[in-house]
C-alpha positions, -999 to 999 in steps of 0.1 A, spaced: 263 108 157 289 83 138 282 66 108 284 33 130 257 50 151 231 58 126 241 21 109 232 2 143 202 24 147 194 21 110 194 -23 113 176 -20 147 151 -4 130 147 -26 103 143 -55 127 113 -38 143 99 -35 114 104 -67 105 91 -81 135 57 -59 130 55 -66 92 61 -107 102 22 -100 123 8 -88 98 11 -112 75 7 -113 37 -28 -100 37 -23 -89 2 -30 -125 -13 -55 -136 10 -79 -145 -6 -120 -124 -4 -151 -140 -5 -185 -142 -29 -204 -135 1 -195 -110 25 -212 -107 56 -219 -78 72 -200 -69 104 -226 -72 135 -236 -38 149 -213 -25 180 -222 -28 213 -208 6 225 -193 22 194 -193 58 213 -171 44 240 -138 58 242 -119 21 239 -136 13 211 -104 8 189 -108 28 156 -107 2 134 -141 -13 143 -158 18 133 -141 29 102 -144 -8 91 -181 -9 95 -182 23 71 -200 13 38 -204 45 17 -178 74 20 -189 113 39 -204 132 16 -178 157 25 -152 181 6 -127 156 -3 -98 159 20 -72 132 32 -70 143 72 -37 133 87 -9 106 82 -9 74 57 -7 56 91 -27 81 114 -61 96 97 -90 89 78 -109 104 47 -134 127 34 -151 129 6 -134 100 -9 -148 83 -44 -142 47 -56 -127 36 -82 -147 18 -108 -142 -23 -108 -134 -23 -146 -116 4 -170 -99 6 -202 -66 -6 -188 -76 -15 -156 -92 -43 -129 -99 -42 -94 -93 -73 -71 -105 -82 -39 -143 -67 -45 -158 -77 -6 -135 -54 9 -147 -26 -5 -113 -11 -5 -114 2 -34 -120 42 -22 -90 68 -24 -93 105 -26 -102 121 -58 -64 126 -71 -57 88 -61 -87 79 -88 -79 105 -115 -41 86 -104 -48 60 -111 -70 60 -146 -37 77 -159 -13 55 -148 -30 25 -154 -26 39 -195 5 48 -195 15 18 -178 2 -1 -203 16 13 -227 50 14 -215 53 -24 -203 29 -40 -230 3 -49 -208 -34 -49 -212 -31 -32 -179 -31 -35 -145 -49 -57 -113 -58 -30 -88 -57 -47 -55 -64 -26 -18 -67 13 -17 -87 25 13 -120 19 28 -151 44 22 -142 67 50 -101 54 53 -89 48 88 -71 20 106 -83 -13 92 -97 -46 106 -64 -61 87 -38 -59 67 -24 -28 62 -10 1 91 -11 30 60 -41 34 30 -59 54 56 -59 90 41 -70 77 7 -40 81 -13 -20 44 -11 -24 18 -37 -16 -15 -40 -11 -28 -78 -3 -64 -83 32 -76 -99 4 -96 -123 -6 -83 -160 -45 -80 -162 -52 -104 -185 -70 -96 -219 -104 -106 -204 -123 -94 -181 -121 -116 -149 -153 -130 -131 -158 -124 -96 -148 -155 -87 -115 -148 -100 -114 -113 -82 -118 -134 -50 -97 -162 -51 -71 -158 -80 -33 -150 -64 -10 -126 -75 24 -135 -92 52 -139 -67 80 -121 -86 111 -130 -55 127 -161 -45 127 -186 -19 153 -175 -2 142 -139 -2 175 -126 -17 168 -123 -52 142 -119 -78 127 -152 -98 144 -146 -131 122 -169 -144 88 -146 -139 107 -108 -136 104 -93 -167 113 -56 -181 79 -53 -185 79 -49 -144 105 -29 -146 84 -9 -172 56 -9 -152 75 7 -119 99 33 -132 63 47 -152 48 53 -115 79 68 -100 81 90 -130 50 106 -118 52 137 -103 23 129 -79 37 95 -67 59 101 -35 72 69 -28 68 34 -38 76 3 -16 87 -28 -34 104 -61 -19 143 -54 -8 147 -81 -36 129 -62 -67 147 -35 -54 184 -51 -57 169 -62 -93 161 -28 -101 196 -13 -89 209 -36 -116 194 -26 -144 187 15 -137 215 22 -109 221 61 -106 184 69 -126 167 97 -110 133 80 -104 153 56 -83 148 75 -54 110 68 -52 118 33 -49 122 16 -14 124 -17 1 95 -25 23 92 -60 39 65 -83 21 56 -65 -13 68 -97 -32 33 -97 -50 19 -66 -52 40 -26 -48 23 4 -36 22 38 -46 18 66 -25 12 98 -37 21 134 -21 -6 154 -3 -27 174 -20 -24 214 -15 -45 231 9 -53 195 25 -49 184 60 -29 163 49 13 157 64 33 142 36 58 115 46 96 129 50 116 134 17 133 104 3 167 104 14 196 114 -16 208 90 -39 194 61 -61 187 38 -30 212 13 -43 239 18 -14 251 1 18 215 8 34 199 -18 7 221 -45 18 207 -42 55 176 -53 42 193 -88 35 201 -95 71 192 -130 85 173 -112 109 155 -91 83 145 -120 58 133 -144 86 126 -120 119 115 -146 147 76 -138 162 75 -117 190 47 -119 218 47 -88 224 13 -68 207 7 -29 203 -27 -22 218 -54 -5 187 -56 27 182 -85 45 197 -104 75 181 -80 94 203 -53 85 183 -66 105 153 -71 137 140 -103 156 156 -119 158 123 -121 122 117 -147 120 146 -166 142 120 -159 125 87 -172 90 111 -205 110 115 -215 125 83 -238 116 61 
């Protein structure tokens, strides 16, 4: 294939992605409630249409399983998993009636780490914790396609403040938009080297596979650590002007598929500047809508981890 080829394909993808990522929406800052209600029972959960997200959403406590992410970020669901707590040392989560705050047991022991070093490395008190996955992961009512295998996080581009916030806050406070207007460039007057700081300390993690930030905190980034090696952790994702997200490898011995390598270099090459298409930064609404996916569309065992205990 030419390099013309794999550059048309390459921007034809982007739009697509685009396109989906314009649907969803930026769930991210919507804001929760102080009283969630629960979801009314199912009329016929065991039927095979029943779209997958209805049932994993409805999931309140995680299986008491051996912890085990089972499938894709996009494609699976979760054993075992364990929340992380609401408050820590360096640490707050956001968003408390979701009840997203479950991962897999590396994702917590992740993320009580990081959220220290972090800290220390930018200068902040630490860190707003917004969406990991639900109790048993899966497709979600909203929001996200991925954070169902327990092992995606969402931290906000915001510095948890010295205090500890009420729940009111956690509800309705919104997260610092760190990228312009226009979409091309970061706002210099709220980007700081403490985000910088607080990105290059998750992508020096072994554990962390990838990270998605804006195209535009990613141009910002090339600027000031082109040709660094943790560079090629970090890439652009439509949305993600408010929050990034980690994603760390699979565990060993898990049933678990990691996400292909990272392609060579820093990132900061002709396939960045695809991202700032007209077509990319404002992709027009399509009609067209993917049907949910059904409990056929994931792994066997997640029919298990739905009925455990």
């Amino acid at each position: 294939m030419t390099t013309g080829s794999t550059l048309r394909l390459f921007r034809a993808g982007l739009v697509a992605l685009a396109v989906l990522a314009a649907q969803i929406g930026a769930f991210a800052q919507d804001r929760g409630t102080l009283d969630p209600k629960p979801l009314p029972p199912l009329a016929n959960p065991s039927s095979p249409k029943t779209p997958a997200r209805e049932l994993f959403g409805r999931a309140e406590e995680s299986a008491s399983l051996r912890p085990d992410p089972i499938g894709f970020y996009s494609r699976g669901c979760l054993a075992g998993g364990k929340p992380l707590p609401v408050n820590g040392p360096h640490w707050q989560v956001m968003r408390l009636s979701r009840n997203r705050n479950w991962g897999h047991p590396n994702l917590i022991a992740f993320l009580k780490n990081f959220s220290s070093r972090a800290s220390r490395e930018s200068g902040w008190p630490g860190l707003l914790v917004g969406d990991l996955s639900q109790p048993r992961g899966g497709p979600m009512l909203n929001g996200h396609a991925s954070h169902q295998i327990g092992l995606d996080a969402d931290i906000w581009l915001t510095p948890m403040p010295h205090r500890e916030l009420t729940r009111e806050e956690r509800e309705e406070m919104m997260a610092t938009d760190v990228v312009r207007d226009d979409r091309l460039d970061i706002r210099p007057d709220v980007w700081s080297e403490s985000h910088l700081a607080v990105i290059r300390a998750a992508a020096m993690d072994p554990a962390v596979q990838r990270i998605f930030v804006n195209a535009a905190i990613k141009r910002a980034l090339c600027r000031a650590a082109q040709g660094e090696s943790w560079m090629r952790k970090v890439r652009p994702m439509w949305g993600h002007n408010y929050h990034f997200h980690i994603r760390l490898y699979c565990p060993n011995g898990s049933n678990c598929r990691d996400q292909d390598p990272t392609p060579p270099g820093d990132g900061c090459d002709a396939s960045l500047a695809g991202w700032f298409r007209p077509e990319i930064l404002h992709p027009r609404k399509s009609g067209k809508s993917w049907p949910p996916m059904t409990m056929a569309g994931l792994p066997a065992a997640c029919r298990d981890v739905l009925r455990a205990r």
